[in-house]
NULUMDO-424248 format. One line per 2 residues: number of its first residue (from 0); their letters; for each residue x, y, z of C-alpha. Coordinates in pm, 1 decimal. Layout:
N
NUM> a> X:Y:Z  ...
This chain:
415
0> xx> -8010.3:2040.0:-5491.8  -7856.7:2106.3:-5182.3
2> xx> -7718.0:1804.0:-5136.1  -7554.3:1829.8:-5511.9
4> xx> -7408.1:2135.0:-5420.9  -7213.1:1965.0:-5128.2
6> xx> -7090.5:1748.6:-5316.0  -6921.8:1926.0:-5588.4
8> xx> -6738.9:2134.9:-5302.0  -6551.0:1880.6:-5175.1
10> xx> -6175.9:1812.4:-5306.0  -6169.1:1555.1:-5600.4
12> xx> -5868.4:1312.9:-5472.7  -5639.1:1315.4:-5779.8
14> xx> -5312.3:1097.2:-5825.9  -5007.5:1133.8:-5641.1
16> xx> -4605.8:1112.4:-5723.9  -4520.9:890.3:-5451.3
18> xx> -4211.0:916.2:-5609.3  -4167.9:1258.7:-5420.9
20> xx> -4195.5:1092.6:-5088.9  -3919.0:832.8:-5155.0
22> xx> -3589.4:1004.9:-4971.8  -3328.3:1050.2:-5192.2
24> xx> -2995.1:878.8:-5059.8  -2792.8:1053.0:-4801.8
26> xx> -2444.5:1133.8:-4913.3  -2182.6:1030.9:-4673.4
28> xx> -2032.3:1337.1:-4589.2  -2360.0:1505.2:-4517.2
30> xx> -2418.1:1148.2:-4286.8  -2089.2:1234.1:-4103.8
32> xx> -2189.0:1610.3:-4057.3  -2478.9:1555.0:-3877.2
34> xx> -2346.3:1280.2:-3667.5  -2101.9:1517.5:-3567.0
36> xx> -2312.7:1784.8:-3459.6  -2529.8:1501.3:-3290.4
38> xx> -2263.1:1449.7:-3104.4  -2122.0:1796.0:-3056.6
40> xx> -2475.2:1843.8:-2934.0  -2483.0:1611.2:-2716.7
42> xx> -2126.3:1664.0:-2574.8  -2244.7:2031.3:-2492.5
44> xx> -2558.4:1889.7:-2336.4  -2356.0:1602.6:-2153.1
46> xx> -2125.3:1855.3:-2056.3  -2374.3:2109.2:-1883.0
48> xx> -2557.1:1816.9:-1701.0  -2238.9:1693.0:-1503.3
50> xx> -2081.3:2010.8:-1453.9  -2354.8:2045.0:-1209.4
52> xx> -2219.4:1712.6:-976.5  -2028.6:1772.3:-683.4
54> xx> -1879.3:1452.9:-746.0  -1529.4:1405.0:-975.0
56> xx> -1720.1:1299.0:-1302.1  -1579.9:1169.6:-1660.5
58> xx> -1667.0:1025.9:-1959.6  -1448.4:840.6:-2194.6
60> xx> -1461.8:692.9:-2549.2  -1440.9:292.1:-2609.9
62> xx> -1087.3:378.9:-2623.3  -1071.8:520.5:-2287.2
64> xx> -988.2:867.0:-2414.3  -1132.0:1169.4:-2177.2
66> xx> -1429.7:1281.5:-2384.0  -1504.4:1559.2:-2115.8
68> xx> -1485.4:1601.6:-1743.5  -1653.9:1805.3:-1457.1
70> xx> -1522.2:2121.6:-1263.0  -1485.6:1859.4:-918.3
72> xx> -1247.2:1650.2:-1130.8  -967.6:1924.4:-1211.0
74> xx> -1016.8:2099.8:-859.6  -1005.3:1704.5:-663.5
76> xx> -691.2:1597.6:-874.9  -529.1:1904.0:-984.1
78> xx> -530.7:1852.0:-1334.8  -663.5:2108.7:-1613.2
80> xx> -880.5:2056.5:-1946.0  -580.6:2081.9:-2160.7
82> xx> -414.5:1790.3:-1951.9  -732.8:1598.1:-1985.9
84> xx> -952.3:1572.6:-2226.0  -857.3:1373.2:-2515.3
86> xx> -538.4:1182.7:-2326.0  -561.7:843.7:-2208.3
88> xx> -666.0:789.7:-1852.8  -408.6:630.0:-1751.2
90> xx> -182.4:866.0:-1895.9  -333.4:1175.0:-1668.3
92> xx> -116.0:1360.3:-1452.5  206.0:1197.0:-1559.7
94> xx> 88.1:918.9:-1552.3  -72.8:886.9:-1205.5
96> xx> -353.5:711.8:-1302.7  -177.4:429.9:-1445.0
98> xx> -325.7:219.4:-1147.6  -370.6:-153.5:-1168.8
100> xx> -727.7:-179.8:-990.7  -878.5:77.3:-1212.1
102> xx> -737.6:-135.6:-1506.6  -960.3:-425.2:-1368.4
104> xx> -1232.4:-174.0:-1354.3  -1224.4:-97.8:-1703.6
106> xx> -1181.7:-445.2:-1819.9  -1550.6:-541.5:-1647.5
108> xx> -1705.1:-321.9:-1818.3  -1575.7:-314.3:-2155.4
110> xx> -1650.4:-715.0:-2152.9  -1869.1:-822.8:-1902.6
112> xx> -2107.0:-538.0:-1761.8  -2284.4:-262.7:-1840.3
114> xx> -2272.3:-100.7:-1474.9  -2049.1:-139.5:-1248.8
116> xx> -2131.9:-19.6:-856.3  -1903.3:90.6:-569.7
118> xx> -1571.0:-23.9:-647.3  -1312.4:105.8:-443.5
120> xx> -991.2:231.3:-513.1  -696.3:248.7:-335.5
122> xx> -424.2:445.4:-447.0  -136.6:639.0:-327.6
124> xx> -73.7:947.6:-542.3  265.3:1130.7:-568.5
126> xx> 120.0:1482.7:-597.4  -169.4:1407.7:-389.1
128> xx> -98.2:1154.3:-143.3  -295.5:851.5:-52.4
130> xx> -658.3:814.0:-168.5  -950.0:605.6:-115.4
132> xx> -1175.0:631.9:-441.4  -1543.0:477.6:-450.1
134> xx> -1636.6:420.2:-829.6  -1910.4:400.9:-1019.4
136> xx> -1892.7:314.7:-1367.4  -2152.4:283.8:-1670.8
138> xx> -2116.3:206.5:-2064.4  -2365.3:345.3:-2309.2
140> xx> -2431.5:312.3:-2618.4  -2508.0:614.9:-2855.0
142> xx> -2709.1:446.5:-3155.7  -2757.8:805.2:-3353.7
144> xx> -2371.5:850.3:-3393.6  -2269.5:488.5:-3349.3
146> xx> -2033.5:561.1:-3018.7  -1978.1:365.9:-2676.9
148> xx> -1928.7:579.5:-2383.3  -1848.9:505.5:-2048.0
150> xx> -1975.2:747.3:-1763.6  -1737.2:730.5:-1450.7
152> xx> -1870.5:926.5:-1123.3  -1532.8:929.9:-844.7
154> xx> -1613.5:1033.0:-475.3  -1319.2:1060.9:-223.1
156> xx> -1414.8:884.4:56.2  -1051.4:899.7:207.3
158> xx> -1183.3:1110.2:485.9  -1485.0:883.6:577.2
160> xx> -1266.7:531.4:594.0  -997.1:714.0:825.5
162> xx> -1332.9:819.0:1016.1  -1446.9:459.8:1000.5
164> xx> -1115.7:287.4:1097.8  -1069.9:498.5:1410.7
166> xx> -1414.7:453.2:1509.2  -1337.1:28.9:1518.4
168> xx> -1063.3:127.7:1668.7  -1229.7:273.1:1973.5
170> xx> -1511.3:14.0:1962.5  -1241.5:-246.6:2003.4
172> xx> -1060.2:-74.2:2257.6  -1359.9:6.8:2407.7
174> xx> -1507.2:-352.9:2357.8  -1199.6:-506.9:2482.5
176> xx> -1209.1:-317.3:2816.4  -1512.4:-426.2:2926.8
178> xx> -1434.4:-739.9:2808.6  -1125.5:-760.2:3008.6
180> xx> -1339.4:-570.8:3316.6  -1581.8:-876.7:3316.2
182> xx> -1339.6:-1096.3:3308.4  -1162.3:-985.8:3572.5
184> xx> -1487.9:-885.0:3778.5  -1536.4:-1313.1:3727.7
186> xx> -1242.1:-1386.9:3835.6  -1259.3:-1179.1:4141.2
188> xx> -1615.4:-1346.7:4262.8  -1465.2:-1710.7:4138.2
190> xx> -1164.7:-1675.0:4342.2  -1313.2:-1615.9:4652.2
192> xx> -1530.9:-1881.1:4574.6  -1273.1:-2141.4:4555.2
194> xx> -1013.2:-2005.0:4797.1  -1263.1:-2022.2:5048.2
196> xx> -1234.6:-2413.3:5020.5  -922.0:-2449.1:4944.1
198> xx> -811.6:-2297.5:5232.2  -1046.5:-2481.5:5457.2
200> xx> -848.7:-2844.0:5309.0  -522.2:-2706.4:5355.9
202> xx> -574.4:-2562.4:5701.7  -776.2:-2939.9:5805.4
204> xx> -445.9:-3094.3:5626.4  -200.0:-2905.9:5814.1
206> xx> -383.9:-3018.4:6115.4  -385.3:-3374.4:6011.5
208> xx> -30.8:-3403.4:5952.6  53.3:-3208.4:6277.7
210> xx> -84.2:-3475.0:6442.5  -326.6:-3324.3:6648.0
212> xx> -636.6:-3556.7:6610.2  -383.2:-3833.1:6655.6
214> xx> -77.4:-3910.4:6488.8  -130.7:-4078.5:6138.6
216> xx> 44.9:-4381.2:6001.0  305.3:-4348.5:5703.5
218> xx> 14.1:-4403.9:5422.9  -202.9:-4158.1:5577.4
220> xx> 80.7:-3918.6:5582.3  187.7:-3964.1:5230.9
222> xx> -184.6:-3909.6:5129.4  -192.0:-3589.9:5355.0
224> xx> 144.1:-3469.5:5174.5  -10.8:-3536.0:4842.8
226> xx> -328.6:-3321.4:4926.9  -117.2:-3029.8:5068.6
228> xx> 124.0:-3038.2:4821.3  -220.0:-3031.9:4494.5
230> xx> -417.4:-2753.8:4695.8  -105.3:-2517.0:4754.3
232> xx> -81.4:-2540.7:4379.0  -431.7:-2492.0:4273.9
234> xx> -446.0:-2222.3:4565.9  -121.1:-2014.7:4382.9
236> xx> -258.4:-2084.7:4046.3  -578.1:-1878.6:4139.4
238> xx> -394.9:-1595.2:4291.2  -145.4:-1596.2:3965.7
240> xx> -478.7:-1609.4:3726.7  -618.1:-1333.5:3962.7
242> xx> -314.2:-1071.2:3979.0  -306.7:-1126.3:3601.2
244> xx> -641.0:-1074.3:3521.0  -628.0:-726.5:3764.2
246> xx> -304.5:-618.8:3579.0  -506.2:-600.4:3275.2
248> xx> -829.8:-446.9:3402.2  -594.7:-199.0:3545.1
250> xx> -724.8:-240.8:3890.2  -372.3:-252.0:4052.3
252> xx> -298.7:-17.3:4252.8  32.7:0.6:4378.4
254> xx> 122.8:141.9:4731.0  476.1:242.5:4700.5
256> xx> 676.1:325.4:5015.3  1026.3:356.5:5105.7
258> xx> 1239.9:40.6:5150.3  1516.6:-88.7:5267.2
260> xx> 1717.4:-279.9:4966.7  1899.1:-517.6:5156.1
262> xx> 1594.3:-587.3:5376.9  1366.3:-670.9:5120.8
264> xx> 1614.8:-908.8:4928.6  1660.3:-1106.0:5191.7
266> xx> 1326.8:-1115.1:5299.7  1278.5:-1233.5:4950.7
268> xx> 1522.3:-1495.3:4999.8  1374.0:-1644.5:5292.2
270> xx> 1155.3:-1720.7:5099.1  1339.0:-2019.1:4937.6
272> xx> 1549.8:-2070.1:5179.0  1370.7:-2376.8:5265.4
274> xx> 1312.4:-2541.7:4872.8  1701.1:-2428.1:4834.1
276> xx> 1819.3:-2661.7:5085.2  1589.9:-2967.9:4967.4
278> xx> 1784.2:-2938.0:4614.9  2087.7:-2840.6:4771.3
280> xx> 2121.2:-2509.0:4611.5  2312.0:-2258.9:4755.1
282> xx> 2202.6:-1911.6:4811.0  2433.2:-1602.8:4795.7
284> xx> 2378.7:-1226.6:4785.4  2609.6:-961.0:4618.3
286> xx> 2459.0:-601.2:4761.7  2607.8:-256.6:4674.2
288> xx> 2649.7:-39.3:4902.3  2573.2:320.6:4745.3
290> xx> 2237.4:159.3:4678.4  2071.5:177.6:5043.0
292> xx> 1665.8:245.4:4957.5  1433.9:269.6:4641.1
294> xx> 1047.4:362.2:4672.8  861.0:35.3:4529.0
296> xx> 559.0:-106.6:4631.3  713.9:-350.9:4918.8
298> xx> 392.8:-701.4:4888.9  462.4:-675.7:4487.2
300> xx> 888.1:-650.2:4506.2  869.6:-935.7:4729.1
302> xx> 653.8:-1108.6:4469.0  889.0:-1016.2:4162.9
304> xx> 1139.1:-1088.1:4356.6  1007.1:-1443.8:4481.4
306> xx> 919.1:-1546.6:4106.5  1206.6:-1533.5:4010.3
308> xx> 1414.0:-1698.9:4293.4  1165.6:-1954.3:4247.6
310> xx> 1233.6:-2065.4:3933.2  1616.1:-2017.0:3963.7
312> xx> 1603.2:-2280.7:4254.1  1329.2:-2483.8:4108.4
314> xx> 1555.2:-2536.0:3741.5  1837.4:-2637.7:3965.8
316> xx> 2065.5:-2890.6:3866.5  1998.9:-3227.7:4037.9
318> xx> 2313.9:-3227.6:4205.8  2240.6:-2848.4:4303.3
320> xx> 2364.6:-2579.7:4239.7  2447.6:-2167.7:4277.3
322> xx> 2150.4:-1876.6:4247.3  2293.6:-1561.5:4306.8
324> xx> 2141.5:-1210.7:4400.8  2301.8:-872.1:4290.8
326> xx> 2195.2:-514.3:4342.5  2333.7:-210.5:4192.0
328> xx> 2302.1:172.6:4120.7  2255.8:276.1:3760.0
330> xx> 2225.2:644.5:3745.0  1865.4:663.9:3841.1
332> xx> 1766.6:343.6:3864.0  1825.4:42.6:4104.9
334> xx> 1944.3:-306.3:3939.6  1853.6:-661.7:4038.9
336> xx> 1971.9:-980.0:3920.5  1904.6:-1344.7:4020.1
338> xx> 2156.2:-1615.7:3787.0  2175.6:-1943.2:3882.9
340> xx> 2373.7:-2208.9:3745.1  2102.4:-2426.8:3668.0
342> xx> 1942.7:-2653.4:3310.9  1946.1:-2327.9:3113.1
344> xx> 1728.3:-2183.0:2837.9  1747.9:-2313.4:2503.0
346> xx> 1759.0:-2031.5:2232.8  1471.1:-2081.3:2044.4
348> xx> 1274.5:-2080.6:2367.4  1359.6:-1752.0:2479.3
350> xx> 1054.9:-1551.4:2282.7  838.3:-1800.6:2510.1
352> xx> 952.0:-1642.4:2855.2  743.3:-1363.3:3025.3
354> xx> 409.1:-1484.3:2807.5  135.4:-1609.1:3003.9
356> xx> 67.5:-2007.5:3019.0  348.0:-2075.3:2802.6
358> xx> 651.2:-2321.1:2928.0  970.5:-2328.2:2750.8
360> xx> 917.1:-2694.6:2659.8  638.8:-2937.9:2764.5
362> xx> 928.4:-3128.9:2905.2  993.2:-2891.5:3131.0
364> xx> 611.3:-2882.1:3199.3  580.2:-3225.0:3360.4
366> xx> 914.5:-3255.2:3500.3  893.2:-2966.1:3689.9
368> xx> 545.1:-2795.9:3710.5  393.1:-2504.5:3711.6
370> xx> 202.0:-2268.0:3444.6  440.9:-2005.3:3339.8
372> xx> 240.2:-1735.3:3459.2  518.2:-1645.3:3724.9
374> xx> 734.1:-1436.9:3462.1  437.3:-1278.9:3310.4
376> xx> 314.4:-1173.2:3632.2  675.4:-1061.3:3714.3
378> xx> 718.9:-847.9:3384.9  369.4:-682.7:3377.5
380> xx> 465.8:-612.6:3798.9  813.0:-404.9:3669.1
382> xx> 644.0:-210.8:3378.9  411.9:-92.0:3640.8
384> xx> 676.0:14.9:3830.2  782.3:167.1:3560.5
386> xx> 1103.9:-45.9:3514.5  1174.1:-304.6:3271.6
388> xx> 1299.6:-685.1:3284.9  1525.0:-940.6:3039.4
390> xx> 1650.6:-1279.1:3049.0  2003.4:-1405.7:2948.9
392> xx> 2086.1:-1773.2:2903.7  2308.0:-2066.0:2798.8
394> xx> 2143.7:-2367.4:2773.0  2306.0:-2649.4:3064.4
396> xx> 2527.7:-2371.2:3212.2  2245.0:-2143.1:3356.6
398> xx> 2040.4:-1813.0:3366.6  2008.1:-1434.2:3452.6
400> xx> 1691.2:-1260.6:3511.0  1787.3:-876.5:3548.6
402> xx> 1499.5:-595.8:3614.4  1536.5:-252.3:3647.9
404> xx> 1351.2:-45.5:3907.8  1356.3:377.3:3941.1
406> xx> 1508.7:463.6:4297.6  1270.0:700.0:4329.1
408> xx> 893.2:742.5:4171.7  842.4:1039.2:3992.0
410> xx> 607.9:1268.8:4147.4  349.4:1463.7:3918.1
412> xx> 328.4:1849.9:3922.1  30.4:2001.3:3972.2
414> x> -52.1:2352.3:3769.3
């Protein structure tokens, strides 16, 4: 009985309408009104999530049209919400986004990707000056209201590449001094190294040709000649390579003194004297008077000095020639000239004077020798004297080499 009893209370399953739980058709307008406050939804809710970003932040429609933007957006680029949302991006801020990189920007990822990762911008704005922009950009699409939407998150990292760029800057500088240290150090051991030698074959050469272990027939003496003659070379190329290579480390130190103008010309020009008279050159000096002393580091004048002589003599004419030495007063500064009327300089190979290892034709290289360093050495001498130097030429009539020396060195005033 019991169990009858159960069984009439429970619910008798009678038919259902399923006709009621068929949804009747939506109309359109209602379809439109609730994608709209979908979207006004999630606009609001969009809008409240990236206001919260440090970070310059929009978001645009397919038709990149400013949906909304972020707080750090109008503040960074001085724009407001009434000059933003809804325009054109490229129209913003009259028109100072119209920028051709962001245009590629845009075109990946309306075609090719979905996401788009650190894409930098560079961009110089009129009201805001130059900018470095790192972008990252992402397209979404909203299936409940049928809408693509790109998300684009801007960070200024104008500050941090300026940062960047001087910090190379000093890691070069830095990089190339202790490059230019060790090379020099090198040089320094190397040189004593192989002067040490050298010196040894030139002084036994000397001796040889002197005589003095008996005298030496005419081959032997040619051979001696030849062996002077290479070592001297090789022995001046090392000291050139070495003064250089000090120059730049910065190791020269110059001990300047008081000296006599017309002594230390013509201490320069004995010298030469010697090679002048092989090539029949004649020497001549032009000295001015009201120009009696300058204070100059006396070993490295003589070596300016010397260079250039050198050459002017050396580029001679092979029937000889004139080389010429003039001093004068310039306000506060002394004047020097050597000019010779020797093979000249063509014009397109005056940029090549006063660089190192460069000749101003490799004609010129195995006719009459050397390495060019002599000019180099010469210029980076005067700048460190705080002078300057220039050349002035016409090709098969001759040269001037002029350099410019202050009479007296400034002295520095202690507080």
């Amino acid at each position: 009985m019991k169990d009858e009893a159960k069984t009439k209370k429970q619910p008798i399953n009678e038919p259902v309408d399923l006709r009621q739980q068929i949804a009747k058709p939506e109309k359109p307008e209602t379809r439109l009104k609730r994608a709209g406050a979908v979207a006004e939804e999630s606009s609001e809710y969009a809008g409240s999530i990236i206001e919260t970003l440090r970070s310059p932040f929009l978001a645009l429609d397919a038709e990149l049209k400013v949906l909304s933007a972020n707080s750090s957006f109008y503040d960074t680029f001085k724009v407001t919400p009434e000059k933003t949302v809804g325009f054109f991006i490229y129209d913003l801020g009259n028109r100072q986004w119209n920028i051709p990189r962001l245009r590629t920007l845009f075109e990946g990822i309306l075609t090719k990707s979905t996401r788009i990762d650190d894409f930098e911008v560079e961009h110089d704005f009129p009201l805001l000056g130059y900018k470095v922009m790192l972008l990252n950009a992402r397209r979404i699409y909203r299936e409940e209201i049928d809408t693509t939407m790109i998300l684009l998150s801007i960070e200024d990292i104008t500050n941090r590449k300026q940062a960047e760029e001087e910090l190379k800057k000093h890691l070069k500088k830095g990089c190339l001094a202790y490059e230019i240290k060790t090379k020099s150090d090198f040089l320094t051991s190397m040189s004593h190294e192989m002067r040490t030698p050298l010196n040894a074959v030139i002084g036994f050469s000397e001796i040889l040709k002197q005589g003095i272990p008996g005298k030496l027939n005419e081959k032997q003496e040619m051979y001696v000649d030849e062996i002077l003659t290479g070592s001297k070379h090789l022995l001046n190329l090392i000291n050139d390579i070495l003064d250089i290579s000090k120059i730049e480390a910065g190791s020269i130190e110059l001990n300047i003194e008081k000296l006599s103008v017309s002594q230390a010309v013509h201490e320069g020009l004995n010298l030469v004297k010697e090679k002048a008279m092989e090539r029949n050159v004649l020497l001549k000096v032009e000295l001015d008077p009201g120009l009696e002393f300058i204070e100059a580091d006396r070993l490295r004048f003589k070596q300016i000095l010397f260079n250039l002589l050198t050459n002017a003599v050396k580029f001679s004419k092979e029937d000889g020639g004139l080389v010429t030495v003039k001093t004068r007063k310039e306000g506060d500064m002394a004047i020097f000239s050597v000019s010779d009327t020797g093979i000249g300089i063509r014009r397109e190979d005056m940029g090549k004077l006063f660089k190192e290892f460069k000749q101003v034709s490799s004609g010129i290289s195995r006719k009459y020798g050397g390495t060019g360093l002599g000019l180099a050495i010469s210029k980076k001498l005067v700048e460190l004297h705080g002078g300057k130097i220039r050349a002035e030429s016409k090709y098969g009539v001759g040269s001037t080499f002029t350099f410019s020396l202050p009479i007296e060195v400034k002295k520095e005033v202690s507080n």
